[in-house]
C-alpha positions as CSV (number, residue, x, y, z in Angstrom):
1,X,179.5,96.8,64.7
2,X,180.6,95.5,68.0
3,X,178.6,98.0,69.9
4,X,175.6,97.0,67.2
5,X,175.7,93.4,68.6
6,X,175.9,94.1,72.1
7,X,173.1,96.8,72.2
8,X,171.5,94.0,70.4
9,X,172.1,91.0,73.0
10,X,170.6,93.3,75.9
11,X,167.8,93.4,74.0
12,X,167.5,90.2,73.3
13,X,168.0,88.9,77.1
14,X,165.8,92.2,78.1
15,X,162.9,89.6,76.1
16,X,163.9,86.8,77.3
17,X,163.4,87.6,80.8
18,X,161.3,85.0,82.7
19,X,159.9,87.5,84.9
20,X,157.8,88.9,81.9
21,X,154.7,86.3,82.3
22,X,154.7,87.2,86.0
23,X,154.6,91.1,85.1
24,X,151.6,90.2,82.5
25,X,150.0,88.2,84.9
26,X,150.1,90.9,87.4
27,X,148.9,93.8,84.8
28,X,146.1,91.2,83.8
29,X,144.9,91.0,87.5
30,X,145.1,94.6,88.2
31,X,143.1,95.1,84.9
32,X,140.2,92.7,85.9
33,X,140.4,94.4,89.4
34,X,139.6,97.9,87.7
35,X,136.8,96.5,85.9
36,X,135.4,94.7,88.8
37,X,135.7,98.3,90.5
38,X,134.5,100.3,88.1
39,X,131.3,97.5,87.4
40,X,130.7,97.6,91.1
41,X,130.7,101.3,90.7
42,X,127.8,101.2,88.3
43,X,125.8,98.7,90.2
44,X,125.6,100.8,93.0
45,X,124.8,104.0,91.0
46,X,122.1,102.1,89.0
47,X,121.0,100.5,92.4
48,X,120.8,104.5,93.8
49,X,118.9,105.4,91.2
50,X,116.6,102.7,91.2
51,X,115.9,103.4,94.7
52,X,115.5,106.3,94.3
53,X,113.0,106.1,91.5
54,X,111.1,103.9,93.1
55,X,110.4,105.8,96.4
56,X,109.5,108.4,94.2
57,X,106.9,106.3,92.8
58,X,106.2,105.2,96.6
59,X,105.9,108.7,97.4
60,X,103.4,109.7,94.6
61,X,101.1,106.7,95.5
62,X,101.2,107.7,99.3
63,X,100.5,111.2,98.4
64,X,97.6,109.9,95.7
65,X,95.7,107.6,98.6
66,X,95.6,110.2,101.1
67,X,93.6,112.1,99.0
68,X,91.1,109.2,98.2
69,X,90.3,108.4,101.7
70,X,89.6,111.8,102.0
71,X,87.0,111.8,99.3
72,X,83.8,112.0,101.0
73,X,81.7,111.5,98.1
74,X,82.6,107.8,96.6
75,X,83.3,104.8,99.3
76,X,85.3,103.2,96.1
77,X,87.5,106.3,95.8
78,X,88.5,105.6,99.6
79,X,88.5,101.7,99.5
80,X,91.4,102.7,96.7
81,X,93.0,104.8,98.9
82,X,93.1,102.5,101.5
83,X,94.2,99.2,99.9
84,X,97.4,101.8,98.4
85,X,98.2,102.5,101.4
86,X,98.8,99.0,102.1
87,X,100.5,98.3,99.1
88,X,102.6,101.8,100.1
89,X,103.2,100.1,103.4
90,X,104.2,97.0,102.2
91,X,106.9,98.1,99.7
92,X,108.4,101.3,101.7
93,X,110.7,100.8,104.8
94,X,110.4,104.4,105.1
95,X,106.6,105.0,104.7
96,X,105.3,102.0,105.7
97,X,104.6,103.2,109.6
98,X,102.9,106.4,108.6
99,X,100.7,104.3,106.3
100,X,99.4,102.3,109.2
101,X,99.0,105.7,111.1
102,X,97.2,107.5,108.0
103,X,95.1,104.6,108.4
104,X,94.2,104.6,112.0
105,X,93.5,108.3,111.8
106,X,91.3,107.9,108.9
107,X,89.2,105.6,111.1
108,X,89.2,107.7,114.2
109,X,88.1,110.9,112.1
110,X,85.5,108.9,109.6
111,X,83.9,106.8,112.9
112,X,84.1,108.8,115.9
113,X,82.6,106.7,118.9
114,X,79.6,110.2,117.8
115,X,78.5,108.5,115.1
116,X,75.1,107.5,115.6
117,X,75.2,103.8,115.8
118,X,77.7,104.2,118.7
119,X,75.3,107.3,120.5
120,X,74.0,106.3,123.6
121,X,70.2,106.7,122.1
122,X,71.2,103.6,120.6
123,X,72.4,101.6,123.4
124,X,68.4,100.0,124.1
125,X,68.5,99.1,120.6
126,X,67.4,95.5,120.9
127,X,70.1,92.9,120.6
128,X,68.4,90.5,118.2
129,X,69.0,93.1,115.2
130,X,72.8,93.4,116.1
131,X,73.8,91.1,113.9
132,X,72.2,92.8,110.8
133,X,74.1,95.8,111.2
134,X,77.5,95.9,109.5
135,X,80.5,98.0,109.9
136,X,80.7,101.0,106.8
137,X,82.5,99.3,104.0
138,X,85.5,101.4,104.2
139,X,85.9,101.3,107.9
140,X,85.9,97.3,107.5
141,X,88.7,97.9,105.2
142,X,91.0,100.0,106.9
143,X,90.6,97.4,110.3
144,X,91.0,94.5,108.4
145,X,94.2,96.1,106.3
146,X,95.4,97.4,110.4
147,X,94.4,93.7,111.8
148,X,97.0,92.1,109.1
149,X,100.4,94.1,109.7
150,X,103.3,92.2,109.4
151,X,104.5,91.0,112.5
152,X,107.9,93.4,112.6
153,X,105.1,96.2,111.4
154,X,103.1,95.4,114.6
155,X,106.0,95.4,117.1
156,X,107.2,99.2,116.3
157,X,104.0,100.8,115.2
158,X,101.3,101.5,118.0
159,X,97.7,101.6,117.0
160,X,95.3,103.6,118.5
161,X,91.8,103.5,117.8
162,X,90.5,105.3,121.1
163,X,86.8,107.2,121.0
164,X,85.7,105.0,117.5
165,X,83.1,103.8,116.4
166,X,83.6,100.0,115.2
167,X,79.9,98.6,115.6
168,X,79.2,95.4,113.8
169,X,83.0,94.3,112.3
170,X,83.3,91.1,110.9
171,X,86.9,90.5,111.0
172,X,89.1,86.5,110.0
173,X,89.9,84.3,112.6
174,X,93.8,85.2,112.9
175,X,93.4,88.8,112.5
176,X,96.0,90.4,115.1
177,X,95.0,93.7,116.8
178,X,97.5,92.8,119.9
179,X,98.7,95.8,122.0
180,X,96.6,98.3,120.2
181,X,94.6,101.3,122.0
182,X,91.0,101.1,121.8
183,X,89.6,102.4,124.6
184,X,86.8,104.3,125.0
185,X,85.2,102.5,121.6
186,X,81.9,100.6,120.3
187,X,82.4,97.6,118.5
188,X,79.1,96.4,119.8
189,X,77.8,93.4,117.7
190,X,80.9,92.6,115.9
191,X,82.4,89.5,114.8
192,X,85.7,88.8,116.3
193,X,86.5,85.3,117.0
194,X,89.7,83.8,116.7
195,X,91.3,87.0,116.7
196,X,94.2,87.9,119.0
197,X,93.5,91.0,121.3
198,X,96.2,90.0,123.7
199,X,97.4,93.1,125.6
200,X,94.7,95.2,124.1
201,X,93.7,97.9,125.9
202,X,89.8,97.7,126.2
203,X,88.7,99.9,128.8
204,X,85.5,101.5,129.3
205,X,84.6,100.0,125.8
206,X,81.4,98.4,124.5
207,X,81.4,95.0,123.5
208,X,78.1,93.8,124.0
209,X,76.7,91.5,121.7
210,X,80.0,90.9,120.2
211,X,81.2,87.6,119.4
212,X,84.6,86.8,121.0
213,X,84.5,83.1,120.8
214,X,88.1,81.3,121.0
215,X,89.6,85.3,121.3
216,X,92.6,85.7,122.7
217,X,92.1,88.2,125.5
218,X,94.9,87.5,127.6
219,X,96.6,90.7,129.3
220,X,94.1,92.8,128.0
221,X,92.8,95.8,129.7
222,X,88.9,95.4,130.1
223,X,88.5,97.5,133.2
224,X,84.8,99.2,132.7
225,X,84.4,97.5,129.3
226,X,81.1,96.1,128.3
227,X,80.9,93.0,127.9
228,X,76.9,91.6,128.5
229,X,75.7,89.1,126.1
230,X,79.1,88.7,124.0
231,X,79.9,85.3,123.2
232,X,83.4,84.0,124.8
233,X,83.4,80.2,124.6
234,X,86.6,78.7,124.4
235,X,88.1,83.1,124.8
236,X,91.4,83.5,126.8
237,X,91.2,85.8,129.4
238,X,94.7,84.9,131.2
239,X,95.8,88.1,133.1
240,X,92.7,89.9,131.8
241,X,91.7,93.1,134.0
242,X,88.2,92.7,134.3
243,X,87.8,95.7,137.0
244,X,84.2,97.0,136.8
245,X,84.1,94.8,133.9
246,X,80.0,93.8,132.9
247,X,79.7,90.4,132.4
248,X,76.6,90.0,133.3
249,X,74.5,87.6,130.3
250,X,77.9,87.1,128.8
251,X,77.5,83.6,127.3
252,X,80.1,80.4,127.4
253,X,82.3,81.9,130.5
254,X,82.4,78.2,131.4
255,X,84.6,77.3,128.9
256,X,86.8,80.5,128.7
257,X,90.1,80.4,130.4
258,X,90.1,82.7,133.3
259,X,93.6,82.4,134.8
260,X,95.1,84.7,136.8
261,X,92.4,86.9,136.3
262,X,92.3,90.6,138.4
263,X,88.6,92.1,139.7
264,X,87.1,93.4,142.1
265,X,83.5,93.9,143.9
266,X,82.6,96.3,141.2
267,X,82.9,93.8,138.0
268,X,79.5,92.2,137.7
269,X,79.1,88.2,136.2
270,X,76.8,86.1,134.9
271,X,73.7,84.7,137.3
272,X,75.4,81.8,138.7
273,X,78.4,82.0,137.3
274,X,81.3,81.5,139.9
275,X,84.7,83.1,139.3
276,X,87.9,81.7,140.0
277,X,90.0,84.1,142.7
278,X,90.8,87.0,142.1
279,X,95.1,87.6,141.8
280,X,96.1,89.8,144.5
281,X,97.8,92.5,142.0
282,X,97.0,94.8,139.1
């Protein structure tokens, strides 16, 4: 009996211990920690999956677009393409550079600077009918979708539209084709003011006839380029190139900022027109 009761007081002071609701507490928190662990767990599987589900879906649009810019027979098939391609572009990290470059390559290949509006037969064409003539429907597409990259988009993808045939754009005030390679193209009675060109590289291109009012032109390659009768009131031209440059019948020089400017003997101005001096450097 006596061994009864003392088994029995152990017990009784093993429940009584008042380090019991520290020992809960603790088993409590490590509980809610293994369900926080195991919840995070899940979020990150579901998050996995999700991702990759959706560049999946990414994927199959990409893959679906490029073959509707490559339908010759229906411009709607390839305006479809081309505004996915965006949409692509704007919703994958991962295929949002080759969408831009899908795009630039579609232009280069559907308007080489061969086409006929751009062949030199069609250079006397007179200049008062310019303005009636406007760019193919998908090719005003694909610029205008290239001319509104984000600006992170522009910085790391380069553009190159070199040997194209872009006559008679009409592109928004604001549309950004900075730093992009378009040499050796025709965008001869296009509409491009109030769009920023700066650091473009223009050379040996035709821009006749073009409007270029209140353009920004500055640091921009126009060595050879052609610019006689285009329209650049209020255009910057800071650090422009202008070697070999054709000015001449350019309209609104006056009121285009010219500063710091490189030519030589070979770029020809306006009749009466007076340059400011020439930097000494490239």
């Amino acid at each position: 009996m006596t061994s009864t009761n003392s088994w029995w007081n152990h017990l009784t002071r093993l429940f009584d211990w008042p380090g019991w609701k520290g020992v809960t507490g603790l088993i409590t928190t490590l509980a809610a920690i293994g369900a926080l662990v195991f919840s995070a767990a899940t979020v990150r599987q579901t998050s996995k999956q999700n991702a990759a589900t959706i560049h999946s879906q990414n994927t199959e649009m990409f893959t679906k677009a490029v073959e509707q810019i490559g339908d010759e027979a229906s411009t709607n098939s390839r305006l479809g393409g081309i505004y996915t391609l965006e949409s692509v572009a704007h919703n994958s990290e991962v295929l949002n550079s080759l969408a831009y470059e899908v795009l630039a390559g579609f232009v280069r290949n559907q308007s080489p600077g061969t086409a006929p509006l751009c062949s030199d037969s069609s250079q006397a064409e007179p200049s008062a009918s310019l303005y009636f003539l406007r760019a193919p429907d998908d090719i005003q597409a694909a610029i205008t979708v290239l001319a509104r990259r984000p600006t992170n988009v522009r910085e790391s993808v380069a553009i190159d539209l070199s040997s194209t045939c872009l006559f008679g754009l009409t592109m928004q005030p604001g549309s950004d084709l900075s730093n992009t390679k378009i040499i050796y193209t025709t965008l001869r009675g296009s509409i491009l003011a109030g769009m920023n060109l700066a650091n473009a590289n223009l050379g040996v291109s035709n821009l006749t006839n073009t409007d270029l009012s209140d353009t920004n032109l500055s640091g921009a390659n126009l060595r050879r380029t052609g610019l006689g009768e285009a329209d650049l009131r209020g255009a910057i031209l800071d650090d422009a190139v202008l070697v070999g440059a054709d000015l001449y019948g350019a309209k609104g020089l006056a009121d285009a900022s010219l500063i710091n400017i490189y030519y030589d003997e070979s770029t020809k101005w306006p009749d009466g027109f007076t340059p400011p001096e020439s930097r000494a450097n490239p």
